[in-house]
N, C-alpha and C positions, 0 to 999 in steps of 0.2 A: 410652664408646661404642665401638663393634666396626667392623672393616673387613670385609666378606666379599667374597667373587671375586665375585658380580651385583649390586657395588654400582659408580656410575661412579670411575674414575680421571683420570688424564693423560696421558692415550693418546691426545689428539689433541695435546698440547705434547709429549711423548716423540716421536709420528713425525716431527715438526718439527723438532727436534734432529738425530732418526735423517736427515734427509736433508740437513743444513747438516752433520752430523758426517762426516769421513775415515774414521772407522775404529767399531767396535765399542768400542774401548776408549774416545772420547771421545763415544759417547752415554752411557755410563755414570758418567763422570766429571760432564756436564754434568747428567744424571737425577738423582744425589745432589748435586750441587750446589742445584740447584734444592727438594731437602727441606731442604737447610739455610736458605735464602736468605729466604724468606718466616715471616710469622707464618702460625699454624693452628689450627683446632680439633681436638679430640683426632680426630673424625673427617676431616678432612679431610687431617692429620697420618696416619694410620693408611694412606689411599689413596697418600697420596704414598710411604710405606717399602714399602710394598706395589709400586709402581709400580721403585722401586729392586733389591728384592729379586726381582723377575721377571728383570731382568737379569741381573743378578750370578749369584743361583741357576735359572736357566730351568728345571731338572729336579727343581728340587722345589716339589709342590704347594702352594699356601698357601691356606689354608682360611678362617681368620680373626688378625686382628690385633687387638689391645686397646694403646691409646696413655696409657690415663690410669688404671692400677692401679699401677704399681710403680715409682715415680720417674723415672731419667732411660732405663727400657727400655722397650719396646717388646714383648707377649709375641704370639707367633707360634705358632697350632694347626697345623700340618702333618699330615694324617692325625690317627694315635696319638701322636705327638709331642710334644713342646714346645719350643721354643727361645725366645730372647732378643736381640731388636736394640738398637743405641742409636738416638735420636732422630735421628738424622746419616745412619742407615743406613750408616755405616760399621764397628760393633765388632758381632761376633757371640758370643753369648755362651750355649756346650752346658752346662747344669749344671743344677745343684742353686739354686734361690732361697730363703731363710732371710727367714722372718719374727724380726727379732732382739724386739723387744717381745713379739709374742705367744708366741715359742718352736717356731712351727710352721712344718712346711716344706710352702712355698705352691705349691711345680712338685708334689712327690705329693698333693697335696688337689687341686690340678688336675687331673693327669692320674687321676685316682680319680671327678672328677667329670667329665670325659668320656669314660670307658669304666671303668664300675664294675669289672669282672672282669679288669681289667689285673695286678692281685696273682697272679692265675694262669695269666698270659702265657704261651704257650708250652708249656702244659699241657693237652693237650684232656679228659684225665680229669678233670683237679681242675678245672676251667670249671663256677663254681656255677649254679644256675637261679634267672630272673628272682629269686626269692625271695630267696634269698639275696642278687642283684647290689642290694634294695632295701632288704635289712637293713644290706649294706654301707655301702650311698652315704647310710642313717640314723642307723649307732651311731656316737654319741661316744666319742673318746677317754678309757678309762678308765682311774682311779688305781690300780686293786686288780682282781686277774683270779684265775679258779678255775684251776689248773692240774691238775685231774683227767683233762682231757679229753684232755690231750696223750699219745701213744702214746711208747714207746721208741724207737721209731725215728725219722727225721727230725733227729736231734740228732748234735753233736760234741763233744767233752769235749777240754779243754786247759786249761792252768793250773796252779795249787796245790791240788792234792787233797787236803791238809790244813786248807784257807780254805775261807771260808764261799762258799755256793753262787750264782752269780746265773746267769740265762738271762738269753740278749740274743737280740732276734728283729734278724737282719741284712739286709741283701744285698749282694752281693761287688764290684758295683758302683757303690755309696755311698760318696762322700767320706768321709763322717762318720765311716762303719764301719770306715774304712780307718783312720782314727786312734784310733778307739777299741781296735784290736788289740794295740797297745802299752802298752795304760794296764793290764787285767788284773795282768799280769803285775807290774808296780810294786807293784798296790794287794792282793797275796797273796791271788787270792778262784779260788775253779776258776768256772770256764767252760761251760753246757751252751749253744750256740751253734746257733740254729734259722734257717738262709735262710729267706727269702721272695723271691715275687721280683716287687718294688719295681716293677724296672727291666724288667721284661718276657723276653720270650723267651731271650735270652742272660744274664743272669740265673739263670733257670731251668737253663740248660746246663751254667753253670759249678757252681751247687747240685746239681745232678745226679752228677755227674765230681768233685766234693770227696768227698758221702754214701759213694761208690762206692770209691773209692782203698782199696788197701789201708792207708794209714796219712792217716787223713782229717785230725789235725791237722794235719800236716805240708801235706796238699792245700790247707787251708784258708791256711794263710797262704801258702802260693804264689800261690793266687789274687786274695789282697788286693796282693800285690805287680805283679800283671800275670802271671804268668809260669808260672798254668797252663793246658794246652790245651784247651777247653769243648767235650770230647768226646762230648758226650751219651752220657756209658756208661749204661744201666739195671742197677740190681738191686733186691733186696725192699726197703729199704731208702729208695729213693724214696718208698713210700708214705708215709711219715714225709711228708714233703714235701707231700704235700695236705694231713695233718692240722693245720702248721705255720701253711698257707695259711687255712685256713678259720678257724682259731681268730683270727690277725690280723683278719681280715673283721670275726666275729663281736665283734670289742672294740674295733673302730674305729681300728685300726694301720693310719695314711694313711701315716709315712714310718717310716726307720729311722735308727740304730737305737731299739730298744726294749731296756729295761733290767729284770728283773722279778727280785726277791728270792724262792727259793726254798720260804725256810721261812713265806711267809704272802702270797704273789703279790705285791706293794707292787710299784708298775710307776713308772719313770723315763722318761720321753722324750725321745730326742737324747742327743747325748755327752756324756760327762761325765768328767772325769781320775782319775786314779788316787786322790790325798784323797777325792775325791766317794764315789766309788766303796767307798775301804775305810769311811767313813762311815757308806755307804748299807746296807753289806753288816751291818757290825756293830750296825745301830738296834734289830734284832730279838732278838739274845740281850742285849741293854740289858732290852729288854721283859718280857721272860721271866724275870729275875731279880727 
């Protein structure tokens, strides 16, 4: 069950607090006090963190909350957003949420199912039409993909150019991807490395200003480190970048990264370490022999 801002709250016991309380800081003490103190139903629960989180965050909108999906959080729509409260309305939690059973990551299947054309955030060009936002928010995630479609551009190459080839579809501000940049290089395989952008507009910025650099591997892991500036430079070269975008769409690429074997598209989802990987990379000349 869902909380939404026109449903009632505790806002005649909050103003009663608010006029027995000294200060600001002890309505908000007693507000979350009061989420903790009682039993709740998952909706009533949902009004009370709501109730808490007005305080605490005044300036940010809350749209809706969900109390009874994802154990002891609390997931919070703000706008485009998402975030993560604990039941206490005391821990707030910006990230990434992992389905560890099913393998899938449940904040981008979310945020994918509340504004389908978030994968090209930031990008008014590549911003698909209805059509497409309804093939998006339809295709399943697929095992095997055609990689005919994908253009030259759009791409960055690092690694062992002697090793067998993987593309991984990213974004620069993904956990996962950020440990994934490490394992490559262990597991001896080159690298054609395709942004998307997951994460929305800055995202997009920082994929922008990597494509662009004069020396893009080097941009690239500057960027997974923090430490490069999401200048939004343009050049030809962006275009890659829509084609990047559409293709994830069209194959039902909710989070990243994505891991896809070269020589016959065989697609991995989520990170995987370097054994994985040199495994993953050499099952196909096993094949072939």
């Amino acid at each position: 069950m869902n909380f939404s801002e026109n449903q009632p709250g505790l806002k005649a016991r909050l103003a009663h607090v608010a006029i027995a309380a000294s200060s600001a800081a002890a309505v908000l003490t007693v507000g979350v006090s009061a989420v903790t103190a009682m039993p709740a139903t998952a909706q009533d629960l949902a009004s009370e963190v709501a109730e808490a989180l007005q305080l605490r965050l005044p300036k940010t909108p809350i749209d809706e909350i969900a109390c009874d999906r994802f154990g002891p959080w609390c997931e919070v729509v703000s706008g485009e957003t998402l975030f993560y409260i604990d039941k206490s309305a005391r821990y707030l939690l910006v990230g990434r949420l992992y389905d560890m059973e099913e393998r899938r990551d449940v904040t981008a299947s979310r945020l994918l199912e509340l504004n389908p054309d978030l994968i090209a955030a930031g990008a008014a060009r590549a911003k698909p039409s209805a059509q497409d936002d309804a093939a998006a928010a339809s295709a399943p995630a697929t095992d095997q993909v055609d990689l005919s479609t994908l253009p030259a551009e759009g791409s960055i190459h690092w690694g062992n150019k002697r090793g067998p080839k993987l593309i991984v579809f990213s974004d620069f501000q993904c956990g996962y991807c950020r440990r994934l940049v490490d394992e490559p290089g262990k597991a001896g395989v080159w690298i054609e490395e395709r942004p998307i952008s997951i994460l929305g507009s800055q995202s997009r910025r920082l994929a922008e200003t990597v494509i662009c650099a004069g020396d893009p591997a080097a941009a690239l892991h500057q960027a997974y480190e923090g430490a490069l500036d999401p200048s939004g430079a343009s050049c030809a070269e962006t275009r890659g970048l829509d084609a990047n975008e559409a293709f994830a769409r069209a194959n039902g690429f909710g989070g990243t990264p994505v891991i896809i074997r070269a020589s016959d598209g065989a697609v991995l989802h989520g990170y995987r370490d370097a054994a994985t990987l040199r495994e993953f990379a050499a099952h196909a000349k096993e094949q072939r022999k």
